[in-house]
N, CA, C and O atoms as a DFTB+ gen file, in Angstrom:
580 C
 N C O
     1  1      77.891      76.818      78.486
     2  2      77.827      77.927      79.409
     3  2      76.426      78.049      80.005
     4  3      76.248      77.440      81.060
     5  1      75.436      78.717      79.512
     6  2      74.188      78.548      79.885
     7  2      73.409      77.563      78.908
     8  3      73.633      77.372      77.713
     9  1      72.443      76.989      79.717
    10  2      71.505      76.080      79.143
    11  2      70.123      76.224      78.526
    12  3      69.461      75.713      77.622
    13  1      70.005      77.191      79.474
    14  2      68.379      78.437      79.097
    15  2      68.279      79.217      78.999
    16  3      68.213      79.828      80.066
    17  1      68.171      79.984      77.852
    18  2      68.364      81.527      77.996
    19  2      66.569      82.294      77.713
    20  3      65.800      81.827      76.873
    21  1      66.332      83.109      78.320
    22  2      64.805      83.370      77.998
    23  2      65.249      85.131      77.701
    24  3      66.107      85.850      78.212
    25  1      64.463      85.311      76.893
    26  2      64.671      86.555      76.292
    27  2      63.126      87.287      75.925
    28  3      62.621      87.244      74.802
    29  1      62.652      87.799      76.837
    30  2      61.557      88.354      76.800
    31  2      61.890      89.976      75.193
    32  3      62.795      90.796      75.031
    33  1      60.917      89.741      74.608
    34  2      60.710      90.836      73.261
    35  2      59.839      91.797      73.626
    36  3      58.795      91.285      74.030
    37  1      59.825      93.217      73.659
    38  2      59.012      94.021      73.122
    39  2      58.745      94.324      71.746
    40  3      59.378      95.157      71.097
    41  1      57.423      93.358      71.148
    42  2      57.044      93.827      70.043
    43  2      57.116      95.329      69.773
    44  3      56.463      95.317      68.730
    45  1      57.390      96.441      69.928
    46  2      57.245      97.431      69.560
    47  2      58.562      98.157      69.185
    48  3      58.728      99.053      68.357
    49  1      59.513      97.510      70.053
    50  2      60.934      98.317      69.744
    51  2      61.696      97.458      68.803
    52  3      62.361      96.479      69.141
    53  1      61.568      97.838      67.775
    54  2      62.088      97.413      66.699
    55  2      63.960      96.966      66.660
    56  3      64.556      95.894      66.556
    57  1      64.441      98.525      66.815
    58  2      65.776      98.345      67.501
    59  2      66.679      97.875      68.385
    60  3      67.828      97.546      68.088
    61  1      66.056      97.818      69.783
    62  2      66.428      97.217      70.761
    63  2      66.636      95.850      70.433
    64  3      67.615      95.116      70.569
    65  1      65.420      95.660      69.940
    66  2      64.735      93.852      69.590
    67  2      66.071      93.602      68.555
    68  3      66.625      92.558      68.899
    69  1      66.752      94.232      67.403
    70  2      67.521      93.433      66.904
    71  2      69.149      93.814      67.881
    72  3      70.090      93.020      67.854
    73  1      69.193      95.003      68.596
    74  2      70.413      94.275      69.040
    75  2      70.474      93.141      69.868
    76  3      71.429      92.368      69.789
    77  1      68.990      92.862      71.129
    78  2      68.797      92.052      71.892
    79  2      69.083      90.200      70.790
    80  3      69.477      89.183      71.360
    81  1      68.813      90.243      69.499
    82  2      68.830      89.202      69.017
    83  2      70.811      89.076      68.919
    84  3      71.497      88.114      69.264
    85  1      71.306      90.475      68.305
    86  2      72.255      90.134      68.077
    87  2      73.633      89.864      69.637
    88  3      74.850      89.828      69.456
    89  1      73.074      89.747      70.734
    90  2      73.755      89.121      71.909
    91  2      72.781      87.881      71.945
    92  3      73.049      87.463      73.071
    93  1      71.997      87.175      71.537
    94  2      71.237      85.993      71.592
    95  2      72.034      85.062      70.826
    96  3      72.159      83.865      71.085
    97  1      72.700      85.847      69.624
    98  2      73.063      84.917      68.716
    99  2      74.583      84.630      69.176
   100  3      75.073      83.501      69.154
   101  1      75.129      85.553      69.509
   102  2      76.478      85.339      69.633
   103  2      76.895      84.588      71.035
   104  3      78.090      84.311      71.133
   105  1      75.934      84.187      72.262
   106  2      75.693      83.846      73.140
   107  2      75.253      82.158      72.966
   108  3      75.374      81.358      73.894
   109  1      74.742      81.805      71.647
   110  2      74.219      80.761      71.447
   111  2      75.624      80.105      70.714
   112  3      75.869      78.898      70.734
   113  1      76.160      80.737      70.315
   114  2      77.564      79.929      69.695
   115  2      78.733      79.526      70.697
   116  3      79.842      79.068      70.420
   117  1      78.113      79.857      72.086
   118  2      79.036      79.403      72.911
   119  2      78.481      77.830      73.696
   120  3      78.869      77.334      74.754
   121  1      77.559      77.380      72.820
   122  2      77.453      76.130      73.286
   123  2      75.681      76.005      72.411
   124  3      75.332      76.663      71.431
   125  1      75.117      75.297      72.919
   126  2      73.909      75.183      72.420
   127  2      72.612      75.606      73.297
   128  3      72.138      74.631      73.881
   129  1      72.289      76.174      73.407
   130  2      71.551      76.711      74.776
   131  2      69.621      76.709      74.148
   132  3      69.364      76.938      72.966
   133  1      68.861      76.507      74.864
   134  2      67.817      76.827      74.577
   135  2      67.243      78.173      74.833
   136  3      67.414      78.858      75.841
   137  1      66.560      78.449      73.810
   138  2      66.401      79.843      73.854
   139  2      64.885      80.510      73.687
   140  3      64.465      80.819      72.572
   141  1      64.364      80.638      74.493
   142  2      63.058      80.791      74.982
   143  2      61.894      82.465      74.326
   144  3      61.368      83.118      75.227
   145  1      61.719      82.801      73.255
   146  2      61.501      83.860      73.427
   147  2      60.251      84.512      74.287
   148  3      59.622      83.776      75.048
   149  1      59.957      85.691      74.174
   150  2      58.521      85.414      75.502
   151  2      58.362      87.094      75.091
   152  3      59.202      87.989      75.184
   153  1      56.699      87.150      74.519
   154  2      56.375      88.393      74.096
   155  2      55.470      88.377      75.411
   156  3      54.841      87.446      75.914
   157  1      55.626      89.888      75.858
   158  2      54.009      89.869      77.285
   159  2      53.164      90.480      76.294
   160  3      53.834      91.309      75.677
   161  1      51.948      90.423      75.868
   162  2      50.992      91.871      75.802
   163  2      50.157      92.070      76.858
   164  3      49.425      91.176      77.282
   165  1      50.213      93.356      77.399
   166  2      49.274      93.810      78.259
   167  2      47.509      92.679      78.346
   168  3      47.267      92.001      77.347
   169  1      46.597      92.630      79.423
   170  2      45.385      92.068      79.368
   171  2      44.609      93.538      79.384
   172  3      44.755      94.592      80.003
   173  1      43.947      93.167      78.640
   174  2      43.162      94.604      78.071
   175  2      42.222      95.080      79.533
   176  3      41.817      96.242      79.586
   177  1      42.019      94.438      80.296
   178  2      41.669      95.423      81.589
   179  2      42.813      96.177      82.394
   180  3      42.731      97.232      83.024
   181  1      43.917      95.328      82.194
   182  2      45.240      96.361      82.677
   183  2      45.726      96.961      81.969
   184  3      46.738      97.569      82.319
   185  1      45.200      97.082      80.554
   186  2      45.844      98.343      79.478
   187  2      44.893      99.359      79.448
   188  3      45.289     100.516      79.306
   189  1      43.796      99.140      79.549
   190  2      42.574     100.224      78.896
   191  2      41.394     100.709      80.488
   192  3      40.723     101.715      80.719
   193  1      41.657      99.275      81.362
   194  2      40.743      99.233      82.560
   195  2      39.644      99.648      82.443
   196  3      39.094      98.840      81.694
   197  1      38.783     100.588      82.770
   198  2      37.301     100.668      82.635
   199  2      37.032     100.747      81.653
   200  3      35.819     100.562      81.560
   201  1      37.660     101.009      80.363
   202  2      37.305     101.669      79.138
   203  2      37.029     100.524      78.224
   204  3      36.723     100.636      77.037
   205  1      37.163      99.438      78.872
   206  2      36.874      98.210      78.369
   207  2      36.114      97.952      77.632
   208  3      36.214      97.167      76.689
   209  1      34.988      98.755      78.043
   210  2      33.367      98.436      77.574
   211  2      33.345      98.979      75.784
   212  3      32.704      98.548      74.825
   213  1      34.187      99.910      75.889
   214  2      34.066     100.729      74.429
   215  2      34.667     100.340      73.133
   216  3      34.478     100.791      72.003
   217  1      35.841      98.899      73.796
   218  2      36.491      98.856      72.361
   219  2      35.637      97.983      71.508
   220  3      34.497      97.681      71.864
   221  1      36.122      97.602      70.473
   222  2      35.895      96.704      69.559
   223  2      35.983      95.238      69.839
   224  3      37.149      94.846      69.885
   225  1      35.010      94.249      70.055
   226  2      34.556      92.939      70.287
   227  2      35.937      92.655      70.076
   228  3      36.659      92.446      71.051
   229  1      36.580      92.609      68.404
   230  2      38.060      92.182      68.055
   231  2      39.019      92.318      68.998
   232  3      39.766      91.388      69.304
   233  1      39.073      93.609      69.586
   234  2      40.245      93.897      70.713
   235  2      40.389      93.361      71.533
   236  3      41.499      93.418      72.063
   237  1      39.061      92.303      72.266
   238  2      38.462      91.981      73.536
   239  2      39.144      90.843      73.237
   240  3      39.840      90.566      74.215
   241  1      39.298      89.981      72.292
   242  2      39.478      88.737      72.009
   243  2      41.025      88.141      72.553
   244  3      41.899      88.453      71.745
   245  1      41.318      87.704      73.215
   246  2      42.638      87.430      73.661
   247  2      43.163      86.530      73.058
   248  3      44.379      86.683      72.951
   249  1      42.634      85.349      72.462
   250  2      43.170      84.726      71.595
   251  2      43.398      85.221      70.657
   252  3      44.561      85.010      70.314
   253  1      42.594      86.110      69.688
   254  2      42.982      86.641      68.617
   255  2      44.636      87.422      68.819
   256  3      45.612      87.220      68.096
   257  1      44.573      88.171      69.800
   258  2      45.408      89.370      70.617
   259  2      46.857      87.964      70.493
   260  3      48.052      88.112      70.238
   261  1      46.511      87.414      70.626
   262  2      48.100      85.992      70.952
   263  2      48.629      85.623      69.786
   264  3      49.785      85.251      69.587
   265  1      47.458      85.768      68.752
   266  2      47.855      84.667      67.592
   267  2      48.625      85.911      66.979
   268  3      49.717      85.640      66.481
   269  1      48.214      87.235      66.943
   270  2      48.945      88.338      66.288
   271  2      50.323      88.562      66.790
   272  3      51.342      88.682      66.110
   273  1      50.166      88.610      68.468
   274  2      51.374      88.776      68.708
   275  2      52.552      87.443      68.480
   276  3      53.690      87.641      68.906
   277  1      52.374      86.697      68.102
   278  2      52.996      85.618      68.554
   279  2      53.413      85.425      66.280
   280  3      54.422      84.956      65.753
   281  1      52.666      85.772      65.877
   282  2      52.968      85.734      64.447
   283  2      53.911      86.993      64.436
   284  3      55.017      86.733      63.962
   285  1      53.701      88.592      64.937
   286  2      54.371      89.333      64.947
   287  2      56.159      88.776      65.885
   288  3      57.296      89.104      65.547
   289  1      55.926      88.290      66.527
   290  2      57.263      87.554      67.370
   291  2      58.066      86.590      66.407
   292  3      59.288      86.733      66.349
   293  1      57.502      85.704      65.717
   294  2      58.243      84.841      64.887
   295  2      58.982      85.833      63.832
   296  3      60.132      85.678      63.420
   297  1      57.990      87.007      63.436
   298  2      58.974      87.942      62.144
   299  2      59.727      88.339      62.717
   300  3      60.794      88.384      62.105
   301  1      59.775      88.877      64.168
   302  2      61.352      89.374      64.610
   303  2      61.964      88.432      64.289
   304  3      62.701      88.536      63.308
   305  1      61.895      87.468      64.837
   306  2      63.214      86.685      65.134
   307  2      63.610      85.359      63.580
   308  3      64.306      84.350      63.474
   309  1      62.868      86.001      62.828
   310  2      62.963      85.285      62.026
   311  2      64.235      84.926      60.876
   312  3      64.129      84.081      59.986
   313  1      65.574      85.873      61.159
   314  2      66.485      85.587      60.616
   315  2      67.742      85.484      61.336
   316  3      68.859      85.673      60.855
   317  1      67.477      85.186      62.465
   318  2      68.456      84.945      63.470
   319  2      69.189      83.575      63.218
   320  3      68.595      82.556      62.867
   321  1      70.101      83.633      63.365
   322  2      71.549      82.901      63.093
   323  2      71.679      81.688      64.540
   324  3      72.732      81.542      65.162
   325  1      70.376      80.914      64.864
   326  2      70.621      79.888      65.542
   327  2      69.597      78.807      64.977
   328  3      68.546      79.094      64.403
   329  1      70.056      77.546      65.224
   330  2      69.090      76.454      64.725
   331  2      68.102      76.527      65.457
   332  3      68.093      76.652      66.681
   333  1      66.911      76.425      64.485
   334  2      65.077      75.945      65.075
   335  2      64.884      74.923      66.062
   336  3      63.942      75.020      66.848
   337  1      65.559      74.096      66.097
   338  2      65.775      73.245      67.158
   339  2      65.957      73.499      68.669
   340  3      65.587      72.881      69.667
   341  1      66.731      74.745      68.456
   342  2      67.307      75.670      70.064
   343  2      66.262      76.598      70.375
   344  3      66.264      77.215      71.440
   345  1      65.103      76.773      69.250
   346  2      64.404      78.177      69.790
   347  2      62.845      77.524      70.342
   348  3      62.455      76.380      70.109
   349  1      62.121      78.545      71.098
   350  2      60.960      78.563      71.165
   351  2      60.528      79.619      71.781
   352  3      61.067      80.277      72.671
   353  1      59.028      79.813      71.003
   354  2      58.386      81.285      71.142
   355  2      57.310      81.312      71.903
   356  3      56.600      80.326      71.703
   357  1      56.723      82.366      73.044
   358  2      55.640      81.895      73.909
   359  2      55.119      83.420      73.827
   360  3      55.861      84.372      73.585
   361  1      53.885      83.500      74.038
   362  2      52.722      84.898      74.146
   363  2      51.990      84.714      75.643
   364  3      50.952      84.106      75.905
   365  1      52.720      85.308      76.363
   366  2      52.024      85.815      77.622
   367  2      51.220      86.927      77.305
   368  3      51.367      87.711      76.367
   369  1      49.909      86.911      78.635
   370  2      49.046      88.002      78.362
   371  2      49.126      88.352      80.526
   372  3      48.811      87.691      81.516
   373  1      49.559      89.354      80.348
   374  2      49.907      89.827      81.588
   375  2      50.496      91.128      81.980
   376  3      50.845      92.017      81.204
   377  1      50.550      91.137      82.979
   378  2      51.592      91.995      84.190
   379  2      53.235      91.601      83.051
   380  3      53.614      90.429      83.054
   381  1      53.872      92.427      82.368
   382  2      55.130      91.962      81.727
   383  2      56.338      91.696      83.162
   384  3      57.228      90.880      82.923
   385  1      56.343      92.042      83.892
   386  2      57.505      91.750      85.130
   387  2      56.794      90.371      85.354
   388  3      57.349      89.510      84.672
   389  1      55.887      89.948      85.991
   390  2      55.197      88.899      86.663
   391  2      55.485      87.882      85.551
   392  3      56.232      86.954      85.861
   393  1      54.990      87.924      84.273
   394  2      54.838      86.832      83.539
   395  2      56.638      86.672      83.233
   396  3      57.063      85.536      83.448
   397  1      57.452      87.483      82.863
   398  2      58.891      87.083      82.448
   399  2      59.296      86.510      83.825
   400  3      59.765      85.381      83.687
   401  1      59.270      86.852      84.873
   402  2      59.873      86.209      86.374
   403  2      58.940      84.661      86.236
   404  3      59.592      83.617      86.258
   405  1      57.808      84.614      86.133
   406  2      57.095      82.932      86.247
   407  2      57.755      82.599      85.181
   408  3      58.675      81.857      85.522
   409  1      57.743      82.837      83.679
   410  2      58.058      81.762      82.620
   411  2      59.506      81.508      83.109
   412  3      59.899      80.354      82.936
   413  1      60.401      82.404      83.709
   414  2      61.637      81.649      84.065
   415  2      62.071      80.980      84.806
   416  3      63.081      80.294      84.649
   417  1      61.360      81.049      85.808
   418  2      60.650      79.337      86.855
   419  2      60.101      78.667      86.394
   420  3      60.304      77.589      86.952
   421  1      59.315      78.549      85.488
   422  2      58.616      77.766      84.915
   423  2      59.955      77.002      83.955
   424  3      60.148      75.815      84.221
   425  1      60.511      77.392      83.290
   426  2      61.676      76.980      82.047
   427  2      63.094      76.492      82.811
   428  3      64.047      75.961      82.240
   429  1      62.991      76.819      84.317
   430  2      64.135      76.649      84.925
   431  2      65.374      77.837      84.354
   432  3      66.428      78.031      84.959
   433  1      65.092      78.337      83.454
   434  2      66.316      79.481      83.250
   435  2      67.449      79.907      84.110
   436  3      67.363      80.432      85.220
   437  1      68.538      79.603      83.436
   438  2      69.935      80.125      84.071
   439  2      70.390      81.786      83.414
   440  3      71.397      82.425      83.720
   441  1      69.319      82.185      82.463
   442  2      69.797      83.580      82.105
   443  2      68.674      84.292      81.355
   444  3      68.154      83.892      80.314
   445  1      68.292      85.703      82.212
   446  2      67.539      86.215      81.453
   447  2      68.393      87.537      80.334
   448  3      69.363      88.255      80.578
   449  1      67.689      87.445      79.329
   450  2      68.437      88.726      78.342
   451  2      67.284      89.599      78.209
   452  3      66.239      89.257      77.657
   453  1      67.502      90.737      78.731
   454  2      66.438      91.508      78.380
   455  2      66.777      92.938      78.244
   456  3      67.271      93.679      79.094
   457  1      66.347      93.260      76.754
   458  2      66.426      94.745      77.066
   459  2      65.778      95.807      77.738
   460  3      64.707      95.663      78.326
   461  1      66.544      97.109      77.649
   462  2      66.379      98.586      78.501
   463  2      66.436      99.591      77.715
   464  3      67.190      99.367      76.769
   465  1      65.924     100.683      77.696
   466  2      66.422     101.795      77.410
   467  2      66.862     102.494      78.293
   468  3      66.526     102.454      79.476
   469  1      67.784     103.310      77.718
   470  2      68.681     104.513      78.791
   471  2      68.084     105.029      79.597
   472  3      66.962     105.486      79.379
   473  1      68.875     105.113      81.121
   474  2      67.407     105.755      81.954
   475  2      67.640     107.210      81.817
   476  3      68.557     108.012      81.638
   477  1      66.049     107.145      82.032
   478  2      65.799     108.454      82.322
   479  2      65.046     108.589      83.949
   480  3      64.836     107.782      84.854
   481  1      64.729     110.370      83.712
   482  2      64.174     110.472      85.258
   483  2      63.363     109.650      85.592
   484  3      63.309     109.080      86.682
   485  1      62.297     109.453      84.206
   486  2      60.601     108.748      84.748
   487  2      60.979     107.360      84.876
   488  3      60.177     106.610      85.433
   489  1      62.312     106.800      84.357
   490  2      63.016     105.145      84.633
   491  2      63.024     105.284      86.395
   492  3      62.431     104.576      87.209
   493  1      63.749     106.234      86.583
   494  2      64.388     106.511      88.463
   495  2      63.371     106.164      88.869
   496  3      63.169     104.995      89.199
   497  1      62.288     107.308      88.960
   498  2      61.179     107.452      89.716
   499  2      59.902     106.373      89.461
   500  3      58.902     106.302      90.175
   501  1      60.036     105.980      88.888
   502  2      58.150     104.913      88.053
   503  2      59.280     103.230      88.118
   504  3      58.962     102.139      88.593
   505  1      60.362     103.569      87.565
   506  2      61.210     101.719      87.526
   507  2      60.739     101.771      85.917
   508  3      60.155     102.642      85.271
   509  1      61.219     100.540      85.586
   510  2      60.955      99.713      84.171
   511  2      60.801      98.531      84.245
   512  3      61.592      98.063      85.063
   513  1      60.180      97.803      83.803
   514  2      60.057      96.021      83.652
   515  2      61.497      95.550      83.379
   516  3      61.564      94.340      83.597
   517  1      62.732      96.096      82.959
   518  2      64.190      95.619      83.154
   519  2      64.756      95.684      84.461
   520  3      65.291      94.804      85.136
   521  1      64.495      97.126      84.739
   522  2      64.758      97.130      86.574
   523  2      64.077      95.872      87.545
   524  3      64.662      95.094      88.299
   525  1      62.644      95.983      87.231
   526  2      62.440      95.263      88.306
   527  2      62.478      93.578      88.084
   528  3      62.376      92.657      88.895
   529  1      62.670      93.598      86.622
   530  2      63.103      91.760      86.752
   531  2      64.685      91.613      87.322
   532  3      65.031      90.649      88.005
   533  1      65.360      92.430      87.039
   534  2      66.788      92.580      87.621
   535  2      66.529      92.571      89.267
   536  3      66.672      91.436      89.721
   537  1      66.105      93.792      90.486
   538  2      65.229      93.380      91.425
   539  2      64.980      91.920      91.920
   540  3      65.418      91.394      92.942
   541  1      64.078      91.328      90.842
   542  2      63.158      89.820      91.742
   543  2      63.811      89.273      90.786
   544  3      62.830      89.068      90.072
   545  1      64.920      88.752      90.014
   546  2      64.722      87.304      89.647
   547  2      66.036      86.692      90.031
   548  3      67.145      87.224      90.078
   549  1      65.637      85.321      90.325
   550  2      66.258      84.203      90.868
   551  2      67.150      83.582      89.930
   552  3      67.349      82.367      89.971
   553  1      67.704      84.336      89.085
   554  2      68.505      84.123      87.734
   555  2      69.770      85.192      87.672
   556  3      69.829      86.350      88.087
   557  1      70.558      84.545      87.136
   558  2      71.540      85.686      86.516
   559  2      70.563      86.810      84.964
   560  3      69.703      86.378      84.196
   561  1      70.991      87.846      85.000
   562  2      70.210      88.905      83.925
   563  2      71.197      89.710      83.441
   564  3      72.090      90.231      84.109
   565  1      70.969      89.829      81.924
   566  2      72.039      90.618      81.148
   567  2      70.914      91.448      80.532
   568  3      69.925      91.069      79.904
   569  1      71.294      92.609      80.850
   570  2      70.327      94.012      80.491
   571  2      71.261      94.344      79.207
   572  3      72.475      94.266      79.394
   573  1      70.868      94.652      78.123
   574  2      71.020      94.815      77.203
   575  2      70.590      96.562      76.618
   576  3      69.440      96.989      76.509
   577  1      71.660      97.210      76.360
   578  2      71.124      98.409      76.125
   579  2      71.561      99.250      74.580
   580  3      71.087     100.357      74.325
């Protein structure tokens, strides 16, 4: 059915993140698909912007910032019900819309899975990084809620 599936994670939502695994998995038994995971973390001038100057040397470190997130990404997905062979895990540091729309040009992807939460007003009015990859991408997208 599909060949690429990229599934961008928010490290932070714990919940979402395992139902998003549990349509990954059941999606992967319909053939063998590669399955891309893709954590964004913010770049600390677009999370903190001027305030830059004040954090901690550690915070500044972007490699450090990758190796955490990207160790925190493997424990999600770490008991998921598809062979190691089908998976792979990537740590963008970005814009989260920008970097999930490039890595899926980049991977050629025929399907993005990404979760949402329920909208609300400030979803309507501000958007969400689910809305607007739904919006721009050149892929079929299964919003997951």
């Amino acid at each position: 059915m599909y060949k690429k599936i990229l599934v961008p994670i928010d490290l932070l939502e714990d919940e979402l993140n395992q139902d998003i695994i549990k349509h990954v998995e059941a999606l992967a038994m319909l053939g063998a698909p590669e399955i891309h995971f893709l954590s964004v973390i913010p770049s600390v001038e677009l999370f903190f912007g001027i305030e830059i100057a004040a954090l901690p040397e550690s915070q500044k470190n972007s490699a450090e910032r990758s190796i955490l997130a990207i160790r925190a990404l493997e424990e999600i997905i770490k008991d998921i019900k598809v062979p190691d062979n089908q998976i792979s895990c990537k740590v963008s540091i970005g814009s989260a819309k920008d970097e999930i729309l490039d890595y899926a040009q980049e991977i050629d992807a025929d399907l993005i899975m990404v979760g949402s939460h329920h909208p609300s007003t400030s979803t309507y009015l501000l958007g969400s990084t689910a809305s607007a990859i739904v919006r721009h991408a050149k892929t079929s997208v299964f919003v997951i809620r």
